[in-house]
N, C-alpha and C positions, 0 to 999 in steps of 0.2 A: 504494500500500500504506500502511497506516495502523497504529502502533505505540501501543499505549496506552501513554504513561509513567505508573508508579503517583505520579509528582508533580505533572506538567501535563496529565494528561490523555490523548483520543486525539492524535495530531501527526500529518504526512506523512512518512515515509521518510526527504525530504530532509534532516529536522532530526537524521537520526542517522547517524552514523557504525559500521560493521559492524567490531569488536574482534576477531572469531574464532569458533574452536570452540570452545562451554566445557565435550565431552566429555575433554578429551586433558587427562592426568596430566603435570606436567611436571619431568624430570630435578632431582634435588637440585643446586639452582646449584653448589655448589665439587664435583660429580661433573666426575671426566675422561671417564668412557667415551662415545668418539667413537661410537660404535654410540647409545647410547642419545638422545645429543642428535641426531644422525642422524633417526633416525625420529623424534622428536617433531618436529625445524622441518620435513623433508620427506616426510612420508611420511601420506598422506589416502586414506580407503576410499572417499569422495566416494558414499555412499548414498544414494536416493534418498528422500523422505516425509519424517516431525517429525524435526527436528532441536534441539537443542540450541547457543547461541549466545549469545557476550555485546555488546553493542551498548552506542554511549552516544550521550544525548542533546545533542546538541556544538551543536546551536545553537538550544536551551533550556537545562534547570536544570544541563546536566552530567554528569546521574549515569550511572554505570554498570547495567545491566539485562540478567537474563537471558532471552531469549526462546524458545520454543518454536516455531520455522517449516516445515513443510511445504517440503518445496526442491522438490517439483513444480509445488505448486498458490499456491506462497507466503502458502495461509493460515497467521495468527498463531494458536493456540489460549491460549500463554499469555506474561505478562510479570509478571517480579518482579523488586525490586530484586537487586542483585549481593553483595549485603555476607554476608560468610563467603565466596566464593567467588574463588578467585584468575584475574586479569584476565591 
């Protein structure tokens, strides 16, 4: 599988390291309610088709990026940097 970084280019998979979901909202840190941090660390609808996800280039330039992947077919359709969006 092949990730375009909007820095370096297309790369191989291997140069990136997979960050997460980047649909899931996540609880106001100084919130107590155990419910809500609950479901955000454990709780995944795990959908099939484009997905939404943040990935970083860990062995090139670095950067954080959000990709768009297929979690069937594992095509990419799209990649942009991550900046405004919380990691």
């Amino acid at each position: 599988m092949l990730i375009s970084c909007p820095y370096c280019g297309p790369r191989d998979v291997s140069e990136f390291t997979y960050q997460g979901d980047a649909t899931r909202t996540r609880p106001d840190p100084a919130s107590a309610d155990a419910a809500a941090w609950h479901e955000y660390v454990y709780e995944r609808s795990n959908e099939a088709g484009p997905h939404r996800e943040f990935w970083q280039h860990a062995g090139g330039c670095r950067a954080h990026v959000v990709v768009i992947r297929n979690t069937v077919t594992h095509e990419i359709s799209s990649v942009a940097p991550a900046r405004g969006d919380r990691i």
